[in-house]
C-alpha positions as CSV (number, residue, x, y, z in Angstrom):
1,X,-0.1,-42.4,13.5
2,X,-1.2,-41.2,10.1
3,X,-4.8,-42.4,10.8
4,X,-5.1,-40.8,14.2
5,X,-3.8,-37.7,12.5
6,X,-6.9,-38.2,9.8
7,X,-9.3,-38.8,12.8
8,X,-8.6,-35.5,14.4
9,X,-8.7,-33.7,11.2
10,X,-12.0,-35.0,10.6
11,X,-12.9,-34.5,13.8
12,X,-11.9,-30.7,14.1
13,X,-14.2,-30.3,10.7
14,X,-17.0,-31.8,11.7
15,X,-16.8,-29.8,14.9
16,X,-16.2,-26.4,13.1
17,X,-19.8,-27.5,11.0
18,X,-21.9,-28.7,13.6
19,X,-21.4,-26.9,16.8
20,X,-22.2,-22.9,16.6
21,X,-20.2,-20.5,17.7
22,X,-21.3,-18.8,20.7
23,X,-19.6,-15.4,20.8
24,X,-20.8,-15.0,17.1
25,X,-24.1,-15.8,17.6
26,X,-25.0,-13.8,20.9
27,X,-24.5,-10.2,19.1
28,X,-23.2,-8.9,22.8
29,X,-19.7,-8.3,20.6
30,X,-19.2,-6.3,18.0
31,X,-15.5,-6.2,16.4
32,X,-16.0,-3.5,14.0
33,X,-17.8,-1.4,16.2
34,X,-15.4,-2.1,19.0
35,X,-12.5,-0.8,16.4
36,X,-14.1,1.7,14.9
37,X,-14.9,3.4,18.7
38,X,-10.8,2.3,19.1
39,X,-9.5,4.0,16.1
40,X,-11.8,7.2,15.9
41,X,-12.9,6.2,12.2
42,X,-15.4,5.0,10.1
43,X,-12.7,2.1,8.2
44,X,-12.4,-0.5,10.3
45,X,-10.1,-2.3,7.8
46,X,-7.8,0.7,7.8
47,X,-8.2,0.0,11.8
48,X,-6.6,-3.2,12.3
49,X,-3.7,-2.4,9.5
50,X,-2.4,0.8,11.2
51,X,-3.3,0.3,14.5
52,X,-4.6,-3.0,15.9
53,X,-1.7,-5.1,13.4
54,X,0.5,-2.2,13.0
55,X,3.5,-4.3,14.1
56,X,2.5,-6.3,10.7
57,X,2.3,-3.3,8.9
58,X,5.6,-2.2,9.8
59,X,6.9,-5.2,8.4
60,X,5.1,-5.0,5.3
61,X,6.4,-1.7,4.5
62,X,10.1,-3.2,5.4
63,X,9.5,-6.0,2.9
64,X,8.6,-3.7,-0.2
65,X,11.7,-1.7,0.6
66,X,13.6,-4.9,0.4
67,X,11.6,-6.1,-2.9
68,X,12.8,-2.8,-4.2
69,X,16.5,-3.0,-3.7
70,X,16.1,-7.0,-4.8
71,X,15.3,-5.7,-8.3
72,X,17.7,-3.3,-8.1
73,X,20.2,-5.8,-7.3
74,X,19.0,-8.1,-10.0
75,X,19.8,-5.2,-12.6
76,X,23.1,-4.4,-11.2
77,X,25.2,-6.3,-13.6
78,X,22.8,-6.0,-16.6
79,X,23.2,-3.7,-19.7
80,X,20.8,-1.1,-20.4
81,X,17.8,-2.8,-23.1
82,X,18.3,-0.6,-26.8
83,X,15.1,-0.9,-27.6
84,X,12.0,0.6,-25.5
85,X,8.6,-0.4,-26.1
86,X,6.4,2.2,-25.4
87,X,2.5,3.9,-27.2
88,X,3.3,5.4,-30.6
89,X,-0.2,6.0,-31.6
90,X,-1.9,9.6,-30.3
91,X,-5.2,7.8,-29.2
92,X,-3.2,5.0,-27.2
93,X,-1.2,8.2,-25.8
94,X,-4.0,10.1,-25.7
95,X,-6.4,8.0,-23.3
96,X,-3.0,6.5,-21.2
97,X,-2.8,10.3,-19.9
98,X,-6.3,10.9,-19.3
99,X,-6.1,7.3,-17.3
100,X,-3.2,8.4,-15.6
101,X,-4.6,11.7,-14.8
102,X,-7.9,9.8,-13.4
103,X,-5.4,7.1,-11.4
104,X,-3.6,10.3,-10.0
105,X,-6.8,11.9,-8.6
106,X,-7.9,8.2,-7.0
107,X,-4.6,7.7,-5.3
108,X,-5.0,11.6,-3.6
109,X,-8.2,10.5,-2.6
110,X,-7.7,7.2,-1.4
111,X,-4.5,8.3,0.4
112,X,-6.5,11.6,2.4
113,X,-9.9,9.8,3.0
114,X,-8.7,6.4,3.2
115,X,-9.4,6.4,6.8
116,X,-13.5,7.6,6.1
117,X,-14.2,5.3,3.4
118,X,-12.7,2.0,1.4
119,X,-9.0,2.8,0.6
120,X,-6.0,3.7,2.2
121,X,-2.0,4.2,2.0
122,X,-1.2,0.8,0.1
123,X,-4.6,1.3,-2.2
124,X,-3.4,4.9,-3.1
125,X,0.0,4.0,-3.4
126,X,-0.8,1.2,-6.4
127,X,-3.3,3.7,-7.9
128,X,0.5,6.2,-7.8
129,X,2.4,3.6,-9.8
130,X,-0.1,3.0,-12.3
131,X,-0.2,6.5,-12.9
132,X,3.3,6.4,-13.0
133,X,3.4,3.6,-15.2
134,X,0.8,5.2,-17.7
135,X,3.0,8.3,-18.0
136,X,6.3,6.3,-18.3
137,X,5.2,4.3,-21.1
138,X,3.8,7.5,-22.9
139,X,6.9,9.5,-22.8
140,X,10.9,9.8,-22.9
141,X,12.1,7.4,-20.4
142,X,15.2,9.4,-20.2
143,X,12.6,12.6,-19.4
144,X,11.2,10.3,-16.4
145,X,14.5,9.4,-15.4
146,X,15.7,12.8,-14.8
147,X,12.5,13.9,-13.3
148,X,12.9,10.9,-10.9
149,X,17.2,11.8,-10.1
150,X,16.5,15.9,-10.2
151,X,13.2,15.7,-7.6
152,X,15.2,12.9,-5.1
153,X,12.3,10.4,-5.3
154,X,14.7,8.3,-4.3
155,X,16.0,9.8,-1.1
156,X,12.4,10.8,-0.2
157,X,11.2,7.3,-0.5
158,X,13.3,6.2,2.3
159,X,12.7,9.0,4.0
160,X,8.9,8.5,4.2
161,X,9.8,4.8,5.1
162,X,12.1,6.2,8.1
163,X,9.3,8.5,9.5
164,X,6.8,6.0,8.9
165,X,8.6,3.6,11.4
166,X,9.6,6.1,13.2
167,X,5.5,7.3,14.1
168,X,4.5,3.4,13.9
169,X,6.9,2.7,17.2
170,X,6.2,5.9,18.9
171,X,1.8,4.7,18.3
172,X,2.7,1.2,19.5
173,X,4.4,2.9,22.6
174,X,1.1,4.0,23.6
175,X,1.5,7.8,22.4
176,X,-1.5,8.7,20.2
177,X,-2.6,11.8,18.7
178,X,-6.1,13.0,19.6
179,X,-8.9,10.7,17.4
180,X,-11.5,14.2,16.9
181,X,-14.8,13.8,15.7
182,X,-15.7,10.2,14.1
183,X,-16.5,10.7,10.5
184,X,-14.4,14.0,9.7
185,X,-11.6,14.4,7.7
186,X,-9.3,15.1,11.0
187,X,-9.8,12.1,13.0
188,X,-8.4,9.1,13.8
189,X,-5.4,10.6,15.3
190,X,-2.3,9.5,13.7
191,X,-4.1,6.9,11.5
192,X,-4.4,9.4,8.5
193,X,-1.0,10.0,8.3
194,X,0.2,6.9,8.4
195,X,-1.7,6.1,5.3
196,X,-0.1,9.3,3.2
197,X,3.2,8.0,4.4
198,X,2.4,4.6,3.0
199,X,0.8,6.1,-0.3
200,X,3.9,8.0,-1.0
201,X,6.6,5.0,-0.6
202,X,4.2,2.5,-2.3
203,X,4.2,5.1,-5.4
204,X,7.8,6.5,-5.1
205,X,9.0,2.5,-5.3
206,X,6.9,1.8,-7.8
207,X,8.1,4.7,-9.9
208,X,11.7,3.6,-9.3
209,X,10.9,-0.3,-10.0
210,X,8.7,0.8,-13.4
211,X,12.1,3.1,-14.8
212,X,14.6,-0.3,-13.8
213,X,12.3,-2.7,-15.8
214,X,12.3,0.0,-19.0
215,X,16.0,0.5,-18.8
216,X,17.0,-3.5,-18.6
217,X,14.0,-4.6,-19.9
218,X,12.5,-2.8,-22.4
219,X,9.3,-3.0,-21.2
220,X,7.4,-2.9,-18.0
């Protein structure tokens, strides 16, 4: 049995080398250009992950809410850590801040015109956290702490998360915002904001996961 498995396996290879593909090679289909006139924008990756796999992507959003409360769970029963590492040194301090500052503007960017260009939600949201995590390990981690309880990051990262699914369902329901002109900052109907609401729970989480590893950690 093993060997007629080996065959076919062989078989299937040698199949996948030799013989062309047709559809590929007559150039009557185009994929991206069939998603790009679909979606109403120029970022045919951004396409498929919030509209033509955007049952995936729902998931995917699910899962890093669960990752989140995982580490919170893991920390439940742990003391706080009495020693913080963080920058002492002004220049480390100095060019962690400017790099946060620069990650900041990238994440705004990617996050608005993630659906014109290379980017998105998930892109903007890492480029978030890191500017999060620059400032974090720069400053009072009690300061960050309170910033984090006072502003309700955590209340408004589930919130984005509810909304998110929320317009994700109502899209795969067939109900779609207007696309507007291909190429302009308003189009791809719902697409765009899909992508902030992804930006600001990949950042929010990140923030809250970054202040549990400092507390029990020490370190990030």
């Amino acid at each position: 049995m093993k060997i007629i498995y080996l065959i076919a396996g062989i078989a299937l290879f040698l199949k996948i080398l030799i013989i062309p593909n047709n559809i590929l090679e007559s150039g009557e289909i185009s994929i991206v250009e069939t998603i790009v006139k679909d979606t109403g924008i120029p970022n045919a990756v951004s396409g498929v992950i919030l509209r033509n796999r955007l049952y995936d992507t729902i998931f995917e959003v699910v899962v890093f809410t669960i990752a989140i409360l995982g580490v919170q769970h893991l920390f439940a029963d742990e003391k706080s850590s009495e020693i913080v590492y963080q920058f002492t040194d002004e220049s480390s301090i100095i060019l962690a801040r400017l790099g946060a500052m620069i990650t900041t503007l990238v994440s705004i960017e990617l996050a608005i015109r993630g659906h014109l260009s290379p980017g998105g939600g998930f892109a903007a949201g890492v480029a978030g956290g890191t500017a999060i995590g620059l400032i974090v390990i720069t400053s009072s981690t009690e300061l960050m702490e309170k910033i984090y309880k006072d502003y309700n990051a955590s209340k408004w990262e589930k919130i984005t998360v509810i909304i998110f699914i929320l317009l994700a369902i109502i899209t795969l329901f067939g109900v779609e915002l207007p696309q507007g002109n291909l190429g302009s900052l308003l189009s791809g109907g719902i697409i765009p904001l899909l992508n902030i609401l992804v930006a600001l729970k990949v950042a929010l989480g990140s923030w809250a996961i970054i202040l549990l590893f400092i507390r029990y950690r020490g370190l990030l």
